[in-house]
N, C-alpha and C positions, 0 to 999 in steps of 0.2 A: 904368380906375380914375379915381375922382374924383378933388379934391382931397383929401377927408378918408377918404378910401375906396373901394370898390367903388360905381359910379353903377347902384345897380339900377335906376331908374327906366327909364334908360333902355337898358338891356338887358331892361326889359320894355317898353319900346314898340317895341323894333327885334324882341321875340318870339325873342329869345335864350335859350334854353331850355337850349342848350349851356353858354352865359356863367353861367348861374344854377344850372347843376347844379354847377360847377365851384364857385360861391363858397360850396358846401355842406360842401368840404372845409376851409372858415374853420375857423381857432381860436376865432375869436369868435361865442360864440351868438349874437348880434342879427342877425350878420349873415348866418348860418346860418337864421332864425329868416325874416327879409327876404326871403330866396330861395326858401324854402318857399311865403310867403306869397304872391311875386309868380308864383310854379309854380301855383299852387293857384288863383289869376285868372285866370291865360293858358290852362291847360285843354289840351283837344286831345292827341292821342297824342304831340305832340314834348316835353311834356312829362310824359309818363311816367316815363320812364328818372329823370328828376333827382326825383318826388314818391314813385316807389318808394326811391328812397336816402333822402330826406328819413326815411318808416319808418323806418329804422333809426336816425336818431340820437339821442345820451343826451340831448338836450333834450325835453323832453315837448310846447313852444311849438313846434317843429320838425315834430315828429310829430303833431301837429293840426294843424298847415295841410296837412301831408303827406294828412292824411285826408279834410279838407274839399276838396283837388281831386280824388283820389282820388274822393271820391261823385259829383262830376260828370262822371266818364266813365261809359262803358257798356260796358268791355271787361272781358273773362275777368280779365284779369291786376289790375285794378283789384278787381273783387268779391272775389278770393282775399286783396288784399292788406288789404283791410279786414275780412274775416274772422279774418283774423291780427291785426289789432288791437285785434279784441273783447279780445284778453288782454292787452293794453298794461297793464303797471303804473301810466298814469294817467289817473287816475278820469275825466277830460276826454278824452282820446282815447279810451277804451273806449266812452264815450258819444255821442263823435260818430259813431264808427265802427257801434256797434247802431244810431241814427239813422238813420242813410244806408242802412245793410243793409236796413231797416224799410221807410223809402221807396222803395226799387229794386225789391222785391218782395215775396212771400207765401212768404218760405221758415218752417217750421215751427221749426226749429232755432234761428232765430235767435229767432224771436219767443220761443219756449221760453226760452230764455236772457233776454232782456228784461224779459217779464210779471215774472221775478223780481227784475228788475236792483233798485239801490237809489236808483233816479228816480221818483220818484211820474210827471212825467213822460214817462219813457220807457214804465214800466209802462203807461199811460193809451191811449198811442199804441200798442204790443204790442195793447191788448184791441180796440181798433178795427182794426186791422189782421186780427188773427184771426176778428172778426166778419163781415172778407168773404171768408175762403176756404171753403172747399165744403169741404175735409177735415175726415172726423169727429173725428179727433183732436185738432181745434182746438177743438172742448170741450171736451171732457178739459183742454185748461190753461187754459180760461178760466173753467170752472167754482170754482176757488181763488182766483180772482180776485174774486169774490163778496165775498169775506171779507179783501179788499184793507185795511190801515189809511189811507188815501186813500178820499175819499168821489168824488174822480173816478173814479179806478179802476172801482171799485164798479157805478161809473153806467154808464162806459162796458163792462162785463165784462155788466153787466144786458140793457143795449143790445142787444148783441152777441149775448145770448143768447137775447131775444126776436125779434129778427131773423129768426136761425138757426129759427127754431119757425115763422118765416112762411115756411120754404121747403121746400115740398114732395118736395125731393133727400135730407131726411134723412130715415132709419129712425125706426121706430116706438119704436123702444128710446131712440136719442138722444135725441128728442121726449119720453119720460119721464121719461129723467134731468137736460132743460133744469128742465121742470116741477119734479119736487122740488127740484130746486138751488133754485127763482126764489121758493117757497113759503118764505113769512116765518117 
């Protein structure tokens, strides 16, 4: 403890991961909020245990830093826990959490869920993302995207779709239904 408090600083330079999951059980959101965010820096697997709690708390500022260290790992338990946060009741942590899902990989699901999110942004980054995966299905959602009210969208769902027409992997069928979609 500091003087006016818990000294995060430097139970994040000593990489007390223990120290910081504990001051998670604070009454006080900031300082709730602090631990999150200095979990969310520090990274690496000893701070899992304390960014998977963080998830859970009623602070929404908690559970977005929870998510932003969270995207920086690369284990099983880290993807699951941000898949679960796609549903977070706040608008900000649903959105960092489809971010991070976005960047980590080509899962279809998620981008599914995105393309329609209500981020022109995240939408924009969904249609380029689905522009480099090989499944035919990633058509199919990006063909609506067409008709995106974002003219980035738009550009990049267009992109995406004329890309897809330069690659020789798709069927003759998909290749037709690129065409009339791209037909003004």
């Amino acid at each position: 403890m500091g003087l006016f408090g818990p000294n995060i600083e430097k139970l994040k330079a000593n990489q007390d991961a223990a120290g910081l999951t504990k001051l998670l059980e604070s009454k006080k959101p900031d300082v709730r909020k602090d631990a999150a965010e200095a979990l969310s820096q520090m990274g690496g697997s000893s701070a899992l245990a304390g960014l998977l709690t963080a998830l859970r708390d009623p602070d929404a500022r908690v559970r977005f830093y929870a998510v932003v260290g969270l995207a920086k790992m690369k284990q099983q338990e880290s993807e699951e826990a941000l898949k679960a946060a796609v549903s977070d009741t706040d608008w900000e942590v649903r959105k960092e959490a489809l971010t991070a899902l976005i960047k980590s990989g080509q899962n279809l699901n998620v981008l599914r869920q995105a393309i329609a999110f209500n981020s022109g942004e995240l939408r924009e980054l969904a249609a380029v993302r689905l522009g480099e995966i090989e499944d035919p299905e990633a058509i199919e959602i990006l063909i609506p995207a067409l008709k995106d009210e974002e003219e980035l969208v738009r550009l990049r769902a267009t992109n995406a779709l004329k890309k897809k027409l330069g690659n020789s992997k798709i069927s003759p069928e998909a290749a037709a239904r690129i065409q009339e979609a791209l037909k003004p």
